[in-house]
C-alpha positions in Angstrom: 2.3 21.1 9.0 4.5 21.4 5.9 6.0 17.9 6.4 5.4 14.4 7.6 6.8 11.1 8.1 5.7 8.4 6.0 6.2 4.8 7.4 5.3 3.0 4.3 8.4 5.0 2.7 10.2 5.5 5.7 11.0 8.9 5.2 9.9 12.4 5.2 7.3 14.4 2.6 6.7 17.8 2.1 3.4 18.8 1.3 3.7 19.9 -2.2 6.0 16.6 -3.1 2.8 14.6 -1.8 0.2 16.7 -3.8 2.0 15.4 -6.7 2.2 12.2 -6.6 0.0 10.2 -8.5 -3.7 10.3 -6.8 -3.6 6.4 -6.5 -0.1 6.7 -4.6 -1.2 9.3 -2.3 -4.1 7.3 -1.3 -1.3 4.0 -0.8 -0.1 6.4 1.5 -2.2 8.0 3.3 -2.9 5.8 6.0 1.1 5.6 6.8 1.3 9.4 7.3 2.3 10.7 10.8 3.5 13.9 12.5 7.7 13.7 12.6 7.5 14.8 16.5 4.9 12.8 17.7 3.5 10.5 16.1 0.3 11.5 16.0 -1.8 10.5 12.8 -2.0 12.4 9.8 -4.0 13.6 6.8 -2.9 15.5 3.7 -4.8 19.1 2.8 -5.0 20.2 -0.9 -4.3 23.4 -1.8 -7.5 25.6 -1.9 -9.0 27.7 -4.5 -8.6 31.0 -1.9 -4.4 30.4 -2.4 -3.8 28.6 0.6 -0.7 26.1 -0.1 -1.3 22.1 0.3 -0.5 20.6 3.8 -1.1 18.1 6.5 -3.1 18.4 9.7 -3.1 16.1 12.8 -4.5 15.5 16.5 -1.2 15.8 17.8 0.1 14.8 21.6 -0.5 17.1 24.1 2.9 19.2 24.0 3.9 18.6 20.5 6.1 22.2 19.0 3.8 21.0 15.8 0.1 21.7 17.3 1.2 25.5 18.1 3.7 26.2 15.3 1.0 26.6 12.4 2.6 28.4 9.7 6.2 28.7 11.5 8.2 26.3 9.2 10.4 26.0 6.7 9.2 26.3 3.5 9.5 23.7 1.3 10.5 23.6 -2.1 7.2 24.1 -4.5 5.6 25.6 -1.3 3.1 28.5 -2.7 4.6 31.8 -0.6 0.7 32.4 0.3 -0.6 34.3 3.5 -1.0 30.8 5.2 2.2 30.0 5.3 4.5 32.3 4.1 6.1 33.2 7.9 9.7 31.8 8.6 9.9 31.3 12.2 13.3 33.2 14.3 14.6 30.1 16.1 14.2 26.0 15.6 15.7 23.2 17.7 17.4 20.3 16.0 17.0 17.5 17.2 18.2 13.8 15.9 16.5 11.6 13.3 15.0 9.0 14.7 16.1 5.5 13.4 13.5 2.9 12.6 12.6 0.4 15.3 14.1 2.9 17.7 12.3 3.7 20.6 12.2 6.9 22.7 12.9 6.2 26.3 12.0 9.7 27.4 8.8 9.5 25.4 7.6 6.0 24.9 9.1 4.5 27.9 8.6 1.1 26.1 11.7 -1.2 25.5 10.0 -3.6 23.6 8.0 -1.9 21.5 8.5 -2.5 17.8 4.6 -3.4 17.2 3.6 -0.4 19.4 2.7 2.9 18.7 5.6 4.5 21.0 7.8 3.2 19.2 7.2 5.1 16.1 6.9 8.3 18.2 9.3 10.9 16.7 9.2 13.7 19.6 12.4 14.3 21.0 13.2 15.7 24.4 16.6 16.7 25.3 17.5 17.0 28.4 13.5 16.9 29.8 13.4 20.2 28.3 9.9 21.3 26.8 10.4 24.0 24.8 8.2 26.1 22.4 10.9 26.5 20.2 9.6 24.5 16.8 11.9 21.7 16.5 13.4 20.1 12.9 15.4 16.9 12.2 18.1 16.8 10.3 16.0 15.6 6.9 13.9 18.8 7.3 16.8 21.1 7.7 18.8 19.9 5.0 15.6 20.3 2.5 15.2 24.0 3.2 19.1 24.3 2.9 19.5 22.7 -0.5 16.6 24.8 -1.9 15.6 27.2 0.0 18.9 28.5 1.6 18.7 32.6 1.2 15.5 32.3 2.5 16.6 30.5 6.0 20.3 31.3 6.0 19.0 33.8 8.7 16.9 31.7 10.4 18.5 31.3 14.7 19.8 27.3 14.9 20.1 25.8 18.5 22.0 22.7 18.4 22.1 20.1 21.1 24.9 21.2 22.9 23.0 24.7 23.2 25.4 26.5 20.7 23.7 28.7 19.2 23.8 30.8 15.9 22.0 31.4 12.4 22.0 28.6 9.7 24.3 31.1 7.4 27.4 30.5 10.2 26.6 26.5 11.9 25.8 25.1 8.0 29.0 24.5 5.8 29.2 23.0 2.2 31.8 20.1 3.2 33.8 21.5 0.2 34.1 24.8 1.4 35.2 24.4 4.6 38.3 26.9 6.2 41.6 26.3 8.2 39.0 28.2 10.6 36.5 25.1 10.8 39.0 22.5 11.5 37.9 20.5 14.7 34.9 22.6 14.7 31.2 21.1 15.2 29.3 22.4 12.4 26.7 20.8 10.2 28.7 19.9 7.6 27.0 19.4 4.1 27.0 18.3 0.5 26.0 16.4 -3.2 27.4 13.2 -3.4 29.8 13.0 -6.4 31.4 9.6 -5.8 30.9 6.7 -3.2 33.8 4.4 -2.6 34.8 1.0 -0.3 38.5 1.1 1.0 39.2 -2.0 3.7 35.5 -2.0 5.0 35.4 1.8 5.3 33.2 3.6 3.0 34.2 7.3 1.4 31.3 10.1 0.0 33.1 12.3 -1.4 31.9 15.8 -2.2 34.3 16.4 -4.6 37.3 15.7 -7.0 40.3 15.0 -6.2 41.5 16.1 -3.4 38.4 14.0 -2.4 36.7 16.0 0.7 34.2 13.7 2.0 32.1 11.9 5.0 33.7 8.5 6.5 31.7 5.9 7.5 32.4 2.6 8.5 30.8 -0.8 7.0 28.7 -1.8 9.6 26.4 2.0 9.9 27.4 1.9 6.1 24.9 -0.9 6.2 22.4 1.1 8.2 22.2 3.9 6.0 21.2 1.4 3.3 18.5 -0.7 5.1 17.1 2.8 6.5 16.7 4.4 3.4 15.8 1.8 1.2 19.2 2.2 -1.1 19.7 -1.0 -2.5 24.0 -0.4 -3.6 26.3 1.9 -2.3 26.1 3.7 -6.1 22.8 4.8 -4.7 24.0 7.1 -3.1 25.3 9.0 -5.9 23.6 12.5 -6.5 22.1 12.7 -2.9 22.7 14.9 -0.5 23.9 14.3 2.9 24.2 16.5 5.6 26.1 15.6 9.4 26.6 16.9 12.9 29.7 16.7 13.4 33.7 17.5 13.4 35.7 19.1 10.3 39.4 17.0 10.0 42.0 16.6 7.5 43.0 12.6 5.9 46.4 12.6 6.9 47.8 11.4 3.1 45.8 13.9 0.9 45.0 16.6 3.5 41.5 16.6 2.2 38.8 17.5 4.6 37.1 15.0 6.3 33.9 14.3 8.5 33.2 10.9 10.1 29.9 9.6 10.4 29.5 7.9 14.0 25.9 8.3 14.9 22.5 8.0 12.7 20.8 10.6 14.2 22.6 13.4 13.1 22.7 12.5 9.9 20.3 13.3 7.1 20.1 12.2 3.4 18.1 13.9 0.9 17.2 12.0 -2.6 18.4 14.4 -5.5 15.2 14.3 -7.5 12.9 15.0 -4.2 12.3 18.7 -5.6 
């Protein structure tokens, strides 16, 4: 695996980010590190002397797209392009980012669940459907697009309505969205120039005036800070953010617009997590 979920830090790594880190924080962490579909435990691998890039290994669930998708992954940025893991795979699944404390019906079966296992499990079935079509959040996604985006732009995207298409055609800049997007589900992306509060609605814009940016209301506002540990709104500034959903137009400035209306389609990326 190229990336994990890290509970302590409650959010994703990728492999190379982890191997540098300071020895004493990757040992912190390495007890907190689990596979991002099911759960399942995991360890981090240095890189080796015979090229092979740094990753993580598991005992994953039976069923899990991570046990048989080896080297089919994104590549993440300061991944070595070695023969281990140098193979972009023709087709991934997105599915949602699971919030923390949230349990999976369809996987834990466990409604009260916060101290148990289940409820950290990060599988994601949709619509009973087991597929062995690797799957990716929207965290992971978002990573390879920011830096890696010529090398996936290619890459087949099924989204959970079953549209399908390549990364190139379903993933917009925000900013450089067309009349021919309007009302359109895409996933709709961008750096955060600016964060601003109006009435208990909160604004990221992506740009300059006219201000294209995602809409999101105080009380998931709220969310987005507890879940990834932002401590202001100004946080927020110099991240990236990418969202599932539909391109519209503010009625006073006619600058584009996507509102935020459900966590799991939405994924944040730190600007410094190179």
């Amino acid at each position: 695996m190229i990336t994990v979920w890290c509970e302590n830090e409650n959010r994703s790594f990728g492999a190379a980010a982890f191997q540098n880190l300071d020895p004493e924080q990757r040992m912190s962490l390495s007890s907190s590190l689990q596979c991002e579909l099911c759960g399942a435990f995991a360890w981090f691998v240095k890189a080796s002397r015979n090229g092979r890039a740094p990753c993580f290994a598991a005992r994953h669930e039976e069923g899990c797209d991570n046990k048989t998708e080896r080297a089919e992954t994104l590549l993440l940025p300061g991944e070595e392009e070695t023969s281990s893991i140098n193979a972009l795979f023709n087709e991934f699944r997105l599915v949602p980012v699971q919030q923390k404390g949230q349990v999976n019906a369809e996987v834990g079966g466990i409604e009260d669940g916060l101290n148990n296992r289940s409820s950290r499990v990060r599988r994601h079935v949709l619509d009973g459907e087991k597929s062995s079509v690797p799957q990716r959040n929207m965290n992971s996604l978002l990573n390879g697009v920011v830096y890696r985006f010529e090398e996936v732009a290619d890459v087949t995207l099924r989204l959970p309505d079953g549209k399908k298409g390549s990364i190139r055609h379903l993933v917009v800049p925000l900013n450089e969205a067309e009349g021919n997007h309007l009302h359109r589900t895409r996933l709709y992306w961008g750096k955060i120039k600016q964060v601003r509060e109006s009435h208990g609605n909160y604004y990221l814009n992506v740009s300059h005036f006219p201000s294209d940016a995602f809409h999101i209301e105080e009380a998931l506002f709220e969310q987005v800070l507890a879940h990834y540990r932002f401590s202001t709104m100004d946080d927020l500034q110099e991240t990236y953010v990418m969202y599932l959903g539909v391109l519209s137009l503010n009625s006073t400035t006619s600058a584009k617009k996507v509102e935020i209306e459900d966590l799991s389609w939405l994924g944040i990326l730190r600007g410094n997590e190179e």
